[in-house]
N, C-alpha and C positions, 0 to 999 in steps of 0.2 A: 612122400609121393613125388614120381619122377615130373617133368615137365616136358611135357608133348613139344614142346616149342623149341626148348632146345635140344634134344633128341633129334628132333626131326635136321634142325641146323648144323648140329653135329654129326648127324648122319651124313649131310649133304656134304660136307667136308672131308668127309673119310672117303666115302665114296668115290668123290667127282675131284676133289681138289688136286690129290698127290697126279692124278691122270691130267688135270688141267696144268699145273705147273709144267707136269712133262714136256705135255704137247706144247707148252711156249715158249720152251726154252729151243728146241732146234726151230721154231720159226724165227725167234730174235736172233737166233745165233745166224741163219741164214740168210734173215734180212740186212746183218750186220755185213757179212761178207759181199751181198749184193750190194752195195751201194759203194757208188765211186767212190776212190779213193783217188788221191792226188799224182799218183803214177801212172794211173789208167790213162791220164791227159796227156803222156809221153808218146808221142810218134814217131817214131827212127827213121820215118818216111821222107818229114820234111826236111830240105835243104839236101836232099841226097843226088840233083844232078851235076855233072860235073862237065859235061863236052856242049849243052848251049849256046850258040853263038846271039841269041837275041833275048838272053835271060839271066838274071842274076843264078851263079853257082856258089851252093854252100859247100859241093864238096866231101858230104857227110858221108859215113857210110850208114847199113839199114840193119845192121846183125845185132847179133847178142853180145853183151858187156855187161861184168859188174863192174860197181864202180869203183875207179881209177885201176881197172882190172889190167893185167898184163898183157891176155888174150883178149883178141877182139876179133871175134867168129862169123862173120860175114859174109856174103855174096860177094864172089869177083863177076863183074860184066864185061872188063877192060885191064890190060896190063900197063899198055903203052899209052904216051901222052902226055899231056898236061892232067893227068888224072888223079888228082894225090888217093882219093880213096881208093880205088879202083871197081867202085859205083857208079854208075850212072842211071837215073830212074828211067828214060826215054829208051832205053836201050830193049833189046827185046833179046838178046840170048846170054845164057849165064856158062863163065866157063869153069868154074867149081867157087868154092867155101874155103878160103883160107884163116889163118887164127891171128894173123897180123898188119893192124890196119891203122893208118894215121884218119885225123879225122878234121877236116875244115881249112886244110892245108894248100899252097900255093907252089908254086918251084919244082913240080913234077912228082913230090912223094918218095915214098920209099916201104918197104916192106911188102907186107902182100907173100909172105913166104909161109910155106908149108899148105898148098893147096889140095884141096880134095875133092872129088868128081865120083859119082857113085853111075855104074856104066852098065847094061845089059848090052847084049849081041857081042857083035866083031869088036878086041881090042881098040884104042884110035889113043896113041899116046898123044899127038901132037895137039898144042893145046886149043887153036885155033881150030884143027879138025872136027876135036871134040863135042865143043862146044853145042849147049841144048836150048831150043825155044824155049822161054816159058809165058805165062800170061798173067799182065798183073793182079788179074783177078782170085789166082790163086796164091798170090802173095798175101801174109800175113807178118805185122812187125808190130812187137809191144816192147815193153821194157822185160830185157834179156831172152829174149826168144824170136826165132824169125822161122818161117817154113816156107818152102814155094814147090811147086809141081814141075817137075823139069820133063816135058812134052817129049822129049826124043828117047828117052830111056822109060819113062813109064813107072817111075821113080819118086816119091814126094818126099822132100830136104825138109828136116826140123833141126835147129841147131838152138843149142844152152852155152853159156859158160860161168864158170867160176872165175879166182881173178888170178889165176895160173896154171888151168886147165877147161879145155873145151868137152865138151858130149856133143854129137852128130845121131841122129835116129833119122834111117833111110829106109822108109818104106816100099817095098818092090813089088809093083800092080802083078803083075807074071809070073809065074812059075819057069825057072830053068835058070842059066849062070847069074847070078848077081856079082858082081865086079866093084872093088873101090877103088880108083885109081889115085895117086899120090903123087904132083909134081915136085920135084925139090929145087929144080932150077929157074922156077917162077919170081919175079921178083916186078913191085913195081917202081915206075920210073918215066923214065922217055923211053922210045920206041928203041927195042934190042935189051932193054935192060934187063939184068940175070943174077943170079948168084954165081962164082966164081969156082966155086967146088962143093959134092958134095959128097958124103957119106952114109950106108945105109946097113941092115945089120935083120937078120930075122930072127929074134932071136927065142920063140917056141913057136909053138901052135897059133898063139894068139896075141904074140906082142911082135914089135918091130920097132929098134929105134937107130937111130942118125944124127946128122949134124948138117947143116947148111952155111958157106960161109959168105959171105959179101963183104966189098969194097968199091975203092972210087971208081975203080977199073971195068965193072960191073951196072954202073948206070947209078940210078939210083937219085937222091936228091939232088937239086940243081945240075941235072942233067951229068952227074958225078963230080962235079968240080966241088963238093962241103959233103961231098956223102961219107958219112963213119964207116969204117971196117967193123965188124960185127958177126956172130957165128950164134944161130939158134941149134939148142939142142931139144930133142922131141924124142917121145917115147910115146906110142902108139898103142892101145890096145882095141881089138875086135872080140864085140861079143862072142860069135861063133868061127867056130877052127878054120885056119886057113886051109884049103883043099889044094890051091894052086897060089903059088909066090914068086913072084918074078920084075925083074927088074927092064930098066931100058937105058943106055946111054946114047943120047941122040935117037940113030935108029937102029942100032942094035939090040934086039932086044931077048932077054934070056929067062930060063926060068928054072935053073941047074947051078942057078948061085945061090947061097944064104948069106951072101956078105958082100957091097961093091961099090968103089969109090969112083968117080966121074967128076966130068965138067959140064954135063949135062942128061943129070939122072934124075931118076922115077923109079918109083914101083908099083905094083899092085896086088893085089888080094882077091883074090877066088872063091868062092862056097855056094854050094846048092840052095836056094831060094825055094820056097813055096809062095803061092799066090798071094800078096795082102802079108807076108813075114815082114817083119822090122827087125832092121840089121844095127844094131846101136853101136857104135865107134868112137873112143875117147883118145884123147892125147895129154900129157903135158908139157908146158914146154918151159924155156930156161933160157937166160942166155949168159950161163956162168959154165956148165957141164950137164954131163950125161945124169949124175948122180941128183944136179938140178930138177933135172925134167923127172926122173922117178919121182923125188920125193913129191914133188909139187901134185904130181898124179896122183899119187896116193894120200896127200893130205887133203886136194881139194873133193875128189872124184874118190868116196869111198866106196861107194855103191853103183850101180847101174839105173837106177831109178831116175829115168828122163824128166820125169813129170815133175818129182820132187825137187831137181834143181833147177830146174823153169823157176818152181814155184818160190825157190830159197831165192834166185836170181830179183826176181819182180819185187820180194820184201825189203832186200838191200838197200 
């Protein structure tokens, strides 16, 4: 004779159990992820003023880094000065994202090369021209990820990195040209300070790479007088096809080259946009060779998946 009692208990287990286990295993898993973790308490924020005159400066910058990463993907605010990051939080216009950044530093700084500026309307190579409002209320900094809204293009900057390659995702509010523009003669320092030569190469649809070089000659740390000679090589890819590719030396500026070397060049990249598109943009860079920066791009940056090297960046 069977027994009602556990029939009924064994019922209830069949039943209800495999469905209750289920159901708690994605809230444990979710609760598990909700809950602070020790990196969440990372703010890239703090210490990142740098021109103060009635305040302690850390000098820091606010971007994305892994750690002891090669690339260090950041907001530029400032080239010139006493500014070794070339951050300052007080500041209210950004003049692109570069991938090289000292950090807590005194003596003027150095680096700050390979800047990026994502541009709608009229061309504006010049860098100071450029330059876009933003508000820090749309500024967001965590561990490896930073984004901010850049008011005069209508444009919202996410930046990741690995630790010898960047990703860039530029969201474009507008419909009609989306533009990236690329300094290569940016460099920070004291006021003037530059890279010395550079090089630049289109080399399909969708890649572009160059070479930057600097020395004391050039600015750079302690006002150039300890500053290293050093040549960053980069390699460039854009999600979608370049429409329009063109360079500028000084103020010349062309768009009939795929290859050109200067003492103060730039290029940019052109492509149609829809409303609310995101234009995602990766590089790697090197400072041994050209075959440097591919590999690095291709070991660090296999994929285009923004979200997922945020995500890799923050577990680091």
């Amino acid at each position: 004779m069977t027994d009602a009692g556990s029939l009924s208990r064994r019922g209830f287990l069949v039943a209800t159990g495999g469905v209750a286990a289920v159901a708690a295993l994605p809230r444990t898993a979710v609760a598990a992820a909700a809950r602070p973790q020790p990196v969440d308490s990372v703010d890239p924020i703090i210490g990142s003023v740098a021109t103060a005159a009635d305040t302690a400066c850390g000098k820091t910058f606010p971007g994305a880094v892994a750690p002891f990463g090669l690339v260090q993907l950041s907001p530029d605010t400032v080239s010139g000065g006493d500014n070794g990051s070339g951050y300052s939080a007080e500041m209210t216009t950004i003049e692109g994202f570069s991938f090289l950044h000292m950090s807590g530093v005194g003596c003027y700084g150095d680096l700050g090369n390979l800047q990026v500026l994502p541009q709608t309307g009229p061309l504006v190579t010049g860098r100071d021209e450029a330059k876009s409002p933003y508000r820090t209320e749309t500024e967001t900094a965590r561990a490896g990820y930073y984004a901010v809204e850049l008011d005069r293009y209508r444009v919202r900057a996410e930046l990741t990195a690995t630790e010898r390659a960047g990703l860039l995702r530029f969201t474009f509010h507008d419909a009609g040209t989306g533009r990236v523009k690329v300094d290569l003669t940016r460099r920070i320092g004291p006021d003037g300070s530059h890279s010395i030569a550079q090089h630049v190469r289109q080399v399909d649809a969708t890649t572009v790479e160059g070479w930057v070089r600097c020395d004391h000659t050039g600015g750079g740390w302690g006002c150039g007088a300890q500053s290293p000679a050093y040549t960053v090589y980069f390699t460039m890819e854009f999600h979608q096809p370049i429409a329009v590719f063109g360079t500028w030396d000084g103020t010349d500026v062309r768009t009939d080259l795929a290859q050109r070397d200067g003492t103060q060049l730039g290029f940019f990249a052109e492509f149609p946009v829809r409303a609310g598109q995101q234009v995602p943009v990766r590089a790697g860079v090197s400072f041994v060779d050209l075959d440097g920066s591919r590999r690095n791009l291709r070991h660090d940056l296999p994929s285009w998946s923004f979200d997922a090297v945020a995500t890799g960046a923050r577990r680091t």
